[in-house]
C-alpha positions in Angstrom: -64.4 1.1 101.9 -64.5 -1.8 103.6 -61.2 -3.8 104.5 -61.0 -7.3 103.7 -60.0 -9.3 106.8 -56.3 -11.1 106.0 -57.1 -14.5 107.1 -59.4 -14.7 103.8 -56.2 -13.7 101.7 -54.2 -16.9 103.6 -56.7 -18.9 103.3 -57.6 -18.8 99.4 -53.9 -18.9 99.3 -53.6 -22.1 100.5 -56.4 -23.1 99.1 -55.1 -22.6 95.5 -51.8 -23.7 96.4 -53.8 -27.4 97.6 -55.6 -26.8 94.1 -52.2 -26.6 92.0 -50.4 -29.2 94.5 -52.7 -31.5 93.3 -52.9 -30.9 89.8 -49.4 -30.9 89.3 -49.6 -34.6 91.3 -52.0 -36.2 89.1 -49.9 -34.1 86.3 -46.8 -36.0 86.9 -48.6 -39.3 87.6 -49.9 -39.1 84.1 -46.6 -38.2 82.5 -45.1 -41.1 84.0 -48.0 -43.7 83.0 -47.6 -42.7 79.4 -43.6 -42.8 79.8 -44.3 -46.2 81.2 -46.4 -47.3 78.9 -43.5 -46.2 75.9 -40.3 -47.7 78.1 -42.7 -51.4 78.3 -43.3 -51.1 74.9 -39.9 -50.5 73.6 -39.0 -53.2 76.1 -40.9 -55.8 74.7 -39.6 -54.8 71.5 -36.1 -55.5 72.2 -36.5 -58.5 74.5 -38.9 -60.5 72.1 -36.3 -59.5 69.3 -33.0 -61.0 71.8 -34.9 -63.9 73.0 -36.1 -64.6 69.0 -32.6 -64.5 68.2 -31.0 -66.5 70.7 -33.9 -69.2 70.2 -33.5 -69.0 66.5 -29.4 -70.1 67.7 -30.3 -72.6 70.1 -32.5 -74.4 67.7 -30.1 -74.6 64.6 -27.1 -76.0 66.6 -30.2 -78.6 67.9 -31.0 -79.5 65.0 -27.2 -80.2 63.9 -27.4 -82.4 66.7 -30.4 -83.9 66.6 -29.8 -85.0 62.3 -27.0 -86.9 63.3 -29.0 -89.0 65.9 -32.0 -89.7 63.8 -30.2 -91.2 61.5 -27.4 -92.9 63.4 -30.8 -94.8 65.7 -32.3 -95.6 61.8 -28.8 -97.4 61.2 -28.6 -98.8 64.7 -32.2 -99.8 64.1 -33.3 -98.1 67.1 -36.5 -97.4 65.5 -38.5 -96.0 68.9 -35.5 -94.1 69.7 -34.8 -92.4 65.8 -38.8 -91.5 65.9 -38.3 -89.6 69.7 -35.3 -88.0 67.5 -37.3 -87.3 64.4 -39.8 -85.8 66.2 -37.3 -83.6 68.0 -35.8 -82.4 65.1 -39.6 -81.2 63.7 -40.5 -79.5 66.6 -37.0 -77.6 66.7 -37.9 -76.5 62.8 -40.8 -75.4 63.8 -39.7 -72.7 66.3 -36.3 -72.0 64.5 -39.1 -71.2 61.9 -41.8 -69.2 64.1 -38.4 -67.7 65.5 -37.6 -66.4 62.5 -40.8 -65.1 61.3 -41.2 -63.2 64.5 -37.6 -61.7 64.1 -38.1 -60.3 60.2 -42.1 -59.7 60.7 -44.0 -60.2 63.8 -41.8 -57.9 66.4 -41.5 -55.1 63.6 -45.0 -54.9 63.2 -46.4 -55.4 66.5 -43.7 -52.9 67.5 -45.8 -50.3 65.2 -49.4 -51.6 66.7 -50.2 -52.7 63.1 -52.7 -56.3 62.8 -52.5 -57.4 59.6 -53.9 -60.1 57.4 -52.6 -63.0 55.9 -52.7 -61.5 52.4 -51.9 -57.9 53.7 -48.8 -59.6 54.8 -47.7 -61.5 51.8 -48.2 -58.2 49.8 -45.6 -56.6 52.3 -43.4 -59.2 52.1 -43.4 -59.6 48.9 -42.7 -56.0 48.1 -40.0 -56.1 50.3 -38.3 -59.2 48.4 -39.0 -57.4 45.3 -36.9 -54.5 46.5 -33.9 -56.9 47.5 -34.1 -57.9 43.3 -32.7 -54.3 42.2 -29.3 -54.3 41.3 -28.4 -51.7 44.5 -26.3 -52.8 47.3 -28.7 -54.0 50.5 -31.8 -52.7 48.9 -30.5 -49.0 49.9 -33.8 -46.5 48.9 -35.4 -49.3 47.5 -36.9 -51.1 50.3 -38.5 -48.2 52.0 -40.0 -47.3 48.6 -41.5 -51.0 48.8 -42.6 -50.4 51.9 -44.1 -46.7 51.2 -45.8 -48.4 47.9 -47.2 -51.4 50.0 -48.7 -49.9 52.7 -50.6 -47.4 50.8 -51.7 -49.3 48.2 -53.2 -51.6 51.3 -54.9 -48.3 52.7 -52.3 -47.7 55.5 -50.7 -44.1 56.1 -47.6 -44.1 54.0 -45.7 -43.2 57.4 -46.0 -46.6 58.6 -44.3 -48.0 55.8 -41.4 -46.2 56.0 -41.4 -46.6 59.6 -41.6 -50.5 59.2 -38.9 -50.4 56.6 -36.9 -48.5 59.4 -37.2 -51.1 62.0 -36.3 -53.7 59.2 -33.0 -51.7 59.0 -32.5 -51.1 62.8 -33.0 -54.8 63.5 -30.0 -56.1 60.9 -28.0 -52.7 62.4 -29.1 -54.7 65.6 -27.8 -58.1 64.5 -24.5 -56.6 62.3 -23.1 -55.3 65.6 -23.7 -58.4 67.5 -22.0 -60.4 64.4 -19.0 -57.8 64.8 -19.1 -58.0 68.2 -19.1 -61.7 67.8 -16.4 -62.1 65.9 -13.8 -59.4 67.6 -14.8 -61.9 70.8 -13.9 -64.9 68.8 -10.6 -63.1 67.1 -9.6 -62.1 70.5 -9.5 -65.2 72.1 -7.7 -66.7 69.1 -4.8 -63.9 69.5 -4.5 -64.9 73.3 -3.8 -68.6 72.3 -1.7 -67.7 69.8 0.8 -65.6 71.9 0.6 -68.6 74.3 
């Protein structure tokens, strides 16, 4: 029997422990693309859904700013000026209105990798409002059934409507808590003046 030198042993001991080295690298790189990959999605999830928000805001207490002027510059007969003012106020209802479509529709969807057509959409939505019609307090049960109903009846895996109905309901969670939050702020500050 012949013996086997040791410096073979070492060597295709190192030589596997390269080998698993660098799986285990390109192992971890992977795992941290794909975590990546979920932490940017979710993250443009929630900042498209603040930024919406806020944006909606902004261009509401515009436009309660911008009425006022329009027709102040009519009276004034500012005419060039109550156009510029006009105009104004139709650009800020357009992207209080986009705003809002995003915030009910676009982000929940896009959030769930779904592309949908115009009429795929107005069958969703109008489940959805159909749902809200039932004598049951905020739709409870009723709007995921929509949802469920909808998306299979458009071919879609049933899953996705519930999950869609499930973002609906995180997103006005979402929104609740900043009302609350909101409103202990604004309750809070009226204390402070009160005591004073």
């Amino acid at each position: 029997m012949s013996a086997v030198p040791p410096f073979i042993f070492v060597t295709l001991g190192l030589f596997a422990a390269v080998v698993i080295g660098v799986f285990a690298i390109w192992l971890l790189i992977k795992c941290f693309a794909v975590l990546g990959m979920v932490a940017r999605h979710i993250g443009r999830f929630v900042i498209g859904m603040f930024s919406d928000f806020f944006r909606t805001i902004g261009a509401v207490v515009l436009l309660f700013v911008l009425a006022p002027l329009a027709v102040l510059n009519v009276v004034l007969g500012r005419w060039s000026a109550s156009a510029h003012y006009g105009r104004a106020f139709k650009n800020e209802v357009k992207t209080a209105s986009v705003s809002v479509y995003r915030l009910i529709v676009g982000h929940p969807l896009r959030f769930l990798g779904l592309g949908l057509t115009l009429i795929q959409l107005v069958v969703i939505l109008t489940a959805a409002r159909i749902a809200f019609l039932l004598p049951l307090p905020g739709g409870i049960g009723t709007l995921e059934a929509s949802q469920v109903l909808a998306f299979q009846a458009l071919g879609f895996d049933p899953a996705l409507g519930l999950s869609f109905s499930l973002a609906v309901r995180a997103r006005d969670v979402l929104f609740g808590g900043i009302g609350l939050w909101w409103g202990g702020v604004l309750i809070g500050n009226r204390d402070r003046s009160d005591r004073l």
